[in-house]
N, C-alpha and C positions, 0 to 999 in steps of 0.2 A: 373301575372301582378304586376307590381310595387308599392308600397305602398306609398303615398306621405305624408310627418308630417312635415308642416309648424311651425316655429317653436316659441315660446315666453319665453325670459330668463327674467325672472323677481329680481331685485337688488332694495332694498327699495321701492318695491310697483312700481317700473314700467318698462316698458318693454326695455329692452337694449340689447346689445350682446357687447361681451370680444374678448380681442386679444389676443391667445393662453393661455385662463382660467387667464386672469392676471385683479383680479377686479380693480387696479387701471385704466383699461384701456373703462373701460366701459360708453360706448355712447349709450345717452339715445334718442329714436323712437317714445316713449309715451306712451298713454294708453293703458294697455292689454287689455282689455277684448273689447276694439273698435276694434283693431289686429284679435281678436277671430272672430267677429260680421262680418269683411271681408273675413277670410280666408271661414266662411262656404255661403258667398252668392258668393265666388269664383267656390263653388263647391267640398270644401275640404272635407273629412268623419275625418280624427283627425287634433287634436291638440295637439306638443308634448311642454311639459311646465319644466320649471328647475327652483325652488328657489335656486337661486346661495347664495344669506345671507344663507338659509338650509344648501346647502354643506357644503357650510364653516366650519359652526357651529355646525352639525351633528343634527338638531331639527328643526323644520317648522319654518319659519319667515314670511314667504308673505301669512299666511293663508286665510286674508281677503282679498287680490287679487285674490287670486286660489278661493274661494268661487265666486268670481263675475265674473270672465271668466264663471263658472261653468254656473251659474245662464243666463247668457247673451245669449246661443248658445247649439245647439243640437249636437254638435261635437261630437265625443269620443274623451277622455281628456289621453293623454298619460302622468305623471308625477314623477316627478324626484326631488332629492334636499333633504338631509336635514333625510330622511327616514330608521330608522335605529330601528325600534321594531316593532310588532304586533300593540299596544296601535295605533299606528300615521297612519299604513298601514289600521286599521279599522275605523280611522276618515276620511282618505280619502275616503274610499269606498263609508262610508254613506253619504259623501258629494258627492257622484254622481263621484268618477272618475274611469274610465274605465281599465288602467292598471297602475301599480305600478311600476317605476324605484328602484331597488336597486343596489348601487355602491361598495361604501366604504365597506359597510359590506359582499356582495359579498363574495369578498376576506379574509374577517380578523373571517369571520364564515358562509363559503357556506353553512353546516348542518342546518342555521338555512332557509336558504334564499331556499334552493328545502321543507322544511318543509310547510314555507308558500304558494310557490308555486303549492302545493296539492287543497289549500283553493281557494287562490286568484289570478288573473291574474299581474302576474308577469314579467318584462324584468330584464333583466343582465344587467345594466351598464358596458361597457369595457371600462377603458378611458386606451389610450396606450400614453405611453413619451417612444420615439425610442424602443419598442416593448417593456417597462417595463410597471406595471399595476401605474397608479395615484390614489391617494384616497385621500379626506377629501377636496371636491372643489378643485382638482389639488393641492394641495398647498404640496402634498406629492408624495415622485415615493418612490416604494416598489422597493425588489429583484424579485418579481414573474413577468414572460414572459405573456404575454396577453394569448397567445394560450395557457399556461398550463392553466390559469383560466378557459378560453372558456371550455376546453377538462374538469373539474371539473359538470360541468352540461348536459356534455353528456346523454344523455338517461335520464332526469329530466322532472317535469315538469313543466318547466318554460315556459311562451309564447312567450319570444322573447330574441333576444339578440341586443345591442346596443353597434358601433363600432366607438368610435371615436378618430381620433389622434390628440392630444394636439397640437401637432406641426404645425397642419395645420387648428385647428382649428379658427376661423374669420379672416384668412388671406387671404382667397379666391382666394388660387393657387393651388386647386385641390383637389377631393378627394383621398385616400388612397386606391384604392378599392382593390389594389394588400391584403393588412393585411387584408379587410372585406371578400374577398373570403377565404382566407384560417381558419380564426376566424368562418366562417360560415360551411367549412367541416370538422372542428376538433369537432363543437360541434352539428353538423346536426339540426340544430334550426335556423325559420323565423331569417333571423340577419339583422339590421338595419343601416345602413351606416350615418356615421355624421364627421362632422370636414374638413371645408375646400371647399364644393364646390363654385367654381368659376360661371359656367355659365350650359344652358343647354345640352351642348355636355355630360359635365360628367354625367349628367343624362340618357341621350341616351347610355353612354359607358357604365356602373352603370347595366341598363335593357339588354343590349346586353351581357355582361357577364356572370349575372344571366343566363338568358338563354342558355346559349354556356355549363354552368355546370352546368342546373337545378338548381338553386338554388333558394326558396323562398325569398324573403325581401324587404325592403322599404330604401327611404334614407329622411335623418330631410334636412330642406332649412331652412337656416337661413339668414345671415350676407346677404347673398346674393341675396334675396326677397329684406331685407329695402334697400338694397346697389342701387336698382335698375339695378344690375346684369341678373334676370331673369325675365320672363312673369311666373308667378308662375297660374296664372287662364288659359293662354295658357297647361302648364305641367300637371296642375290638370284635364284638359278636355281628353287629350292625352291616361291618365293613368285610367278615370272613369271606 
């Protein structure tokens, strides 16, 4: 079954979404943690959350927002942003959140990120610019291919992986799922689909896939929820 993670980018304490990770571009939705307080009387089980000011910056910035989503809702809190040592990976925990996005570091020190994912429940951040790896809030493309990262966590124990293409991310002409399939058999890990979904077909195309090649995973709705693109309490019933 499909995993549904509605999603909240949080930029100076409130909830936005970006056009292709460009924070100049960012249109503000409003309150997070009201966002939060919908998605679970929708019927959603997570919430995936990104301090974009974090990425950026490589250090938490929206902590007291990420606290009050926490605080507001029984969700499982997926999050991301910002998260780059132990120290910040265990204040979130004891702040109640359910798994930990790692990106940037990922990539610039896998060794340390399957270390912690022994401890702690863990996703891979993948952010992909035309199949190269992004890091430090997009504002960077590396030389490293997505799938050689992906293939870096193979047989780890990380809990998920998170696929999204820059290029299509809050432009909502589709998702990428042709790179999430193959990101998802090179590194045989739950992998999470993000960047770009338009409407519910891709959701429908997204589970039909999966299934055509066994494959475990979820996909994030962003832009496309506030865009009023999708019925997301319709998808969340679909997928209960």
């Amino acid at each position: 079954m499909l995993e549904i993670f509605p999603a909240i980018d949080l930029k100076d304490g409130q909830a936005v979404r970006l056009h292709q990770g460009d924070m100049a571009s960012a249109k503000i939705y409003g309150n997070a943690k009201e966002f939060a307080r919908k998605f679970q009387d929708m019927g959603s089980k997570w919430v995936h959350v990104v301090d974009l000011n974090g990425a950026f910056c490589g250090e938490p910035k929206n902590l007291k927002e990420i606290e009050a989503i926490r605080k507001s809702c029984n969700l499982k809190i997926q999050l991301g942003g910002g998260i780059r040592d132990e120290k910040t990976i265990k204040r979130y925990v004891d702040m109640g959140i359910d798994r930990l996005v790692l990106g940037s570091v990922a990539m610039k020190n896998p060794s340390f990120v399957k270390e912690m994912a022994v401890s702690y429940k863990i996703a891979v951040g993948i952010d992909a610019k035309k199949g190269m790896v992004a890091t430090e809030g997009w504002a960077q493309t590396s030389e490293m291919q997505a799938l050689d990262l992906a293939r870096e966590f193979k047989s780890t124990s990380i809990d998920a992986l998170i696929c999204t293409d820059i290029g299509r991310d809050g432009c909502l002409n589709g998702l990428n799922i042709d790179l999430t399939l193959q990101i998802a058999k090179v590194s045989d890990h739950f992998c999470i689909a993000s960047g770009g979904l338009k409407d519910e077909k891709d959701v429908l195309e997204l589970e039909k896939e999966f299934k055509r090649q066994n494959i475990k995973g979820g996909v994030i709705i962003g832009k496309a929820y506030y865009e009023g693109r999708v019925d997301l309490e319709s998808i969340l019933k679909r997928f209960a």
